[in-house]
Structures are given as C-alpha cells and as structure tokens.
N, C-alpha and C positions, 0 to 999 in steps of 0.2 A: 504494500500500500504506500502512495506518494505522501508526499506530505502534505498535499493539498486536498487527497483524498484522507487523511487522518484527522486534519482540522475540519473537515466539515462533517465526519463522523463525531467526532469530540463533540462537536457545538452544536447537534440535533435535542433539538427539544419541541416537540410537538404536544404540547398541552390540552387535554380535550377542551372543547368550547363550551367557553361558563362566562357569556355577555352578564353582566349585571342587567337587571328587568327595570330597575330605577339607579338612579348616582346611590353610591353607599354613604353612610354618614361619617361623618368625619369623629374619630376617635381623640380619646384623650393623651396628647401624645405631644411629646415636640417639636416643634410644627419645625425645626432644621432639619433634625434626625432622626426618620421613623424606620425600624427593622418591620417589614413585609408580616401582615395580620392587625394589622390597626387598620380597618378599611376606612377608608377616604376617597374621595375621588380627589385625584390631581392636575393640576392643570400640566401640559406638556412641561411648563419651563419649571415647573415643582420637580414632576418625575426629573428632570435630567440633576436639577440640584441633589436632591435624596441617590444617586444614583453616582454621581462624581465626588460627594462628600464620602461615600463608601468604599470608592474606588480609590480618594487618596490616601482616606486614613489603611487603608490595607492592602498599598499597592505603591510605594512609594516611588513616586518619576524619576527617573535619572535624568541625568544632565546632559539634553540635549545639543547646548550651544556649540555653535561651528566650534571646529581647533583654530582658525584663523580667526575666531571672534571671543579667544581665550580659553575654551572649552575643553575639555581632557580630549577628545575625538574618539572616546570608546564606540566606537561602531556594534562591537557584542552587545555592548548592555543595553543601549538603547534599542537595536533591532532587534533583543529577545524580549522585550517589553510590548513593545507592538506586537508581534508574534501572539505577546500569551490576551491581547484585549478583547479581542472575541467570546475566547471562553470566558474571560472574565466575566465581560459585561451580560455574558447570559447569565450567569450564576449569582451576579451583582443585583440585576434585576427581577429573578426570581426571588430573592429574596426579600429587596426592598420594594417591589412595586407590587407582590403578588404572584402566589405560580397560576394563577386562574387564566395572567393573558400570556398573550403569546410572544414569547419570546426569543422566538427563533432568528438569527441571524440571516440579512439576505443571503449569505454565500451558500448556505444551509436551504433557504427556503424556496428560493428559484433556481437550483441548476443542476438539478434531475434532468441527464440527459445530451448534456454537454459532454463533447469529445478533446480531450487533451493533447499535446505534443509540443513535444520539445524539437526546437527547432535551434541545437547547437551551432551553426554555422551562423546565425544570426543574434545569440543572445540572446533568444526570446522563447516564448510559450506563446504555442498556437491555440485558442481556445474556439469551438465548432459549431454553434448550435445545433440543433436535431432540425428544425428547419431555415436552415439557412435562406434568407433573403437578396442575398447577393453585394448586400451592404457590407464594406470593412471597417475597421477603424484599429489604430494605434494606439496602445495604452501605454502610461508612463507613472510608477508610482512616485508616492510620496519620501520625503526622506529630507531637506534642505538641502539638495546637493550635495550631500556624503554619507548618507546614510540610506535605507530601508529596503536594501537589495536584500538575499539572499531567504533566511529564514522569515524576515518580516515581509519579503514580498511574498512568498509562497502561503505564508499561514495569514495575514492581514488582509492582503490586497488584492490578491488572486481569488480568492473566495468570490469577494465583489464585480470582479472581470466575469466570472463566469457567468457570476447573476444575471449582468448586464448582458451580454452574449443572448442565453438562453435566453431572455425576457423578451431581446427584441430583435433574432434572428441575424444579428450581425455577427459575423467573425473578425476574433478580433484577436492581436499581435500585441502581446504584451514584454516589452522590452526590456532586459534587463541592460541599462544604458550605464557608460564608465560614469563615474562618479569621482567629484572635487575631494582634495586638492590636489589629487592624480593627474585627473585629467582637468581641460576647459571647457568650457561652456561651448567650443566651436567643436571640440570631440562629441560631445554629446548631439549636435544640431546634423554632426555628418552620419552618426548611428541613426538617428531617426530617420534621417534622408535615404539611409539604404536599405531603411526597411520600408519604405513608401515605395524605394523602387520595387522591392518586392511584392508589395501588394500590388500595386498597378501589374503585375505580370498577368494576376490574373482578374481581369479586366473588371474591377468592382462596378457595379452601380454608383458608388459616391464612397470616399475617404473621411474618417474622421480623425481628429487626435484627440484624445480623452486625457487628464492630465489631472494629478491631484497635489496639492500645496506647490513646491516646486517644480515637479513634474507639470502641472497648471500653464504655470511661468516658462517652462521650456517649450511645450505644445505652443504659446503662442509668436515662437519665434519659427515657426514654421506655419503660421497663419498665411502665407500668400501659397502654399503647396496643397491645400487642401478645402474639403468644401464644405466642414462646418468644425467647431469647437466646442467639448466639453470641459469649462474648469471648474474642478472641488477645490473648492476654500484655494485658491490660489494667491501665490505670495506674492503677487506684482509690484505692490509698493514697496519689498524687500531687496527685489534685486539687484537695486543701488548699491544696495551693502554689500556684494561679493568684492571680494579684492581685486585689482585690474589684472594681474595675471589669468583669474578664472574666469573675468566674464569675459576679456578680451576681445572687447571694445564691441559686444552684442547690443543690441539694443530692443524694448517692447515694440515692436510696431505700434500708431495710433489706436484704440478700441475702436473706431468710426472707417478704419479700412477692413477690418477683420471679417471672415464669413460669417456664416447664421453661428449664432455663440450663446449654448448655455453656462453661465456662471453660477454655481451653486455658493452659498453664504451661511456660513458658522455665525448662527446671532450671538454668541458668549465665544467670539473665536481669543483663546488665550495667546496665540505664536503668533497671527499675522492680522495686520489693520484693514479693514473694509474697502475698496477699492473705489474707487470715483468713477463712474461708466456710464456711457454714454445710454439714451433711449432706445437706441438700436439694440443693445443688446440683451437674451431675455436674464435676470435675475429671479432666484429664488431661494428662500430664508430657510435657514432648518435650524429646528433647537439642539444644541450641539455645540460643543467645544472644539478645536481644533482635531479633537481625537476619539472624546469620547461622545456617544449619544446612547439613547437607549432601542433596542432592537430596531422598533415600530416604528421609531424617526429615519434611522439605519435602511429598514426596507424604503419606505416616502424615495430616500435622496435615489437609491436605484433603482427602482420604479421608473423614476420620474429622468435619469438619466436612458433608461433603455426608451422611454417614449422617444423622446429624443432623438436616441439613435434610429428608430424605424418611423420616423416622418422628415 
C-alpha cells in the first residue's frame, strides 16, 4: 500500500447520518473550550476556533520560517507535521465538534476510483479520474518554497488532488517541483513549463494550474501558458520577501491580465495577508486558517475547486 493509499485509509470515517431535527441547545460549558458532548450548535467560525484551540494545545507547530528569513530550515519537522493534519483534524473534530457529523476528509470522501502513477521522468504523480473529461490541469503544492515535498505532499496534498480529479473528471499532474534555497524561482517556472509540455502532448481540452500558498504564487507566473487559474490561500503579497538570488528577478504578472482565476481565501489566514484583486477575478472565503479547517469546510474548498475545474 502507497502512502497515499494508507493516509486515506487512516483518515476514513464515515459516521452514520444523525442530522439534528432542530439546532441543539447550547450546554453549560466554556464557551472557548468545549470537548465534543456538550451539544451546541456552532457557528462555522466557532467550530474552527474549538477545533484549532485543540489542535495547538496538543499538537504543537514547529517552526516554519524560511532559513533565509532566520528559521532553522528543518524540512523533516515541519513536513511531518502537515503529513500527520489530516488525521489529526478528523480525530480533532470528532471529538470537539461531535462524532454524529461527518467528518470525513475530502481526500477520503471523493476519490473512490481515481487511478494513480508515478511519472519518475517528470517528478510528478499522475492522478486519473474514472471519467475522464478530457480537461488537464497542473498541481503545485504548498510549502513557502522549501518545504512540503515529499511525505507532506503524498499524505496532505495529494489526498486533495485526487479529490479534485475524481470530483470533476480532470486529470491532473501533480508536481513534485525543486525547491529554494537549492534551486530558483526560474528552476521551478522551467519544471512547470515541461510538464505543460507534457500535457499539451496529449491534446487537452483546456490546461489549468492549481497552486496552493506558494505553489499559488508560482502557478501565476505561468498565467500567460495556460487557460485558467486555481489559487488556495496564495502568498502573492509574500513574494517580495524571497531573497534576489531565489526569485531572480520573477515577477507576478498584473491580476487584470491573468485567465479565468479562482482565488480561494483563508478568512483567519495566520502565514499570509489577503490579496488586493481585481473584479475580474472570482474570490471565495472559507473559514480556515492557513492550515487548518474543519472536515466540512475542507470538502466546501474542493468541491468548489473541482466545479471549477469542469466548467
């Protein structure tokens, strides 16, 4: 079993369906910190506090900042941390929100039926759906540019690829692209460009890049190559801050040139500040931290990127 097939056995939770018939009453309880059996009903941006106040006290963040922005650069600790937030946040959430809803992770709950492949000459994982639409797209995880390869993209990110895939009949090439302060920012632009050539071989209907925090940020430097954009929470106002060896002299294209673009937005985003975009492009808010959310927002954002993809 892969490890993409072990994280999304890990993180199966299918809870029988038990809809409350009316809102529950809110118990006696402290209204910051409630452990799962004090029924309440919560507002979304409830659930995600009671759900992130759990996950720091018993899950403590390492340190993510660049090594070029002072940071130790442990790549292990912080990509075995992502790695483990999936299961976490199921088991995080069964307990503080209820095992009654459903707390199934997208990667878990949409991709029955996706075909996998490792496509070594290119770095990447080819991911298939069962019905293929003819649509491709490029995916590019998160990490700030030097992190979230390896273990965290196979157990965090890929889970969500598939989703996405399966959801909305795209196939789609998920890159495992070099990474700073290795490589630059022009290394990374030429990896994405020779997996577009690759997709173009076989003659897609339409290309996309899908991009999440800095992976976001890299997808729109290949905005004139392609015929739409997906960014999660992406770090655009950050990437002033790379040092000039890494960005080597890249630049965002304007948001007012770019194709059809969805922007997806972390309303409590803790790593990176809200973007300023233009009416052209469409936006959508999810209650969510830069990392964490709870299942049912979790599915929302892939959902709502797989529409996306298949229109």
């Amino acid at each position: 079993m892969s490890r993409f097939e072990d994280a999304q056995a890990r993180m199966r939770h299918i809870p029988e369906p038990a809809e409350p018939s009316e809102p529950l009453p809110i118990g006696e309880a402290e209204a910051e910190f409630t452990v799962g059996g004090v029924k309440r009903t919560l507002s979304p941006a409830d659930q995600l506090n009671q759900l992130v106040s759990y996950m720091d006290a018993t899950y403590p963040r390492p340190d993510v900042t660049a090594p070029w922005r002072g940071g130790a650069g442990d790549r292990a600790e912080a990509d075995l941390y992502l790695a483990h937030l999936p299961d976490r946040i199921t088991h995080a959430a069964m307990l503080m929100l209820g095992s009654a809803l459903d707390h199934t992770m997208p990667g878990v709950a949409y991709s029955d039926g996706i075909t996998v492949e490792e496509l070594p000459d290119l770095a990447a994982t080819l991911f298939t759906p069962s019905e293929p639409t003819g649509r491709w797209a490029i995916s590019l995880h998160p990490g700030g540019w030097w992190r979230g390869a390896g273990i965290a993209r196979q157990m965090r990110w890929q889970p969500e690829v598939a989703a996405a895939a399966q959801l909305s009949g795209t196939t789609i090439v998920d890159l495992d692209y070099p990474l700073a302060p290795e490589h630059t920012v022009a290394d990374m632009v030429a990896h994405v460009r020779r997996a577009l050539d690759v997709v173009r071989s076989h003659n897609p209907q339409s290309v996309t890049i899908w991009g999440a925090s800095s992976g976001g940020t890299l997808a729109t430097l290949l905005s004139n190559d392609v015929d739409a954009l997906v960014l999660t929470y992406p770090s655009l106002n950050e990437f002033g801050r790379l040092p000039d060896d890494i960005r080597a002299g890249a630049e965002i294209p304007p948001a007012e040139s770019w194709p059809r673009t969805l922007v997806q937005i972390a309303l409590y985003d803790d790593r990176v500040a809200r973007p300023d975009l233009p009416a052209s492009v469409r936006v959508v808010d999810y209650h969510s931290t830069h990392t964490i959310a709870t299942p049912e927002e979790s599915r929302r954002r892939i959902r709502d990127v797989a529409d996306f993809l298949s229109t």
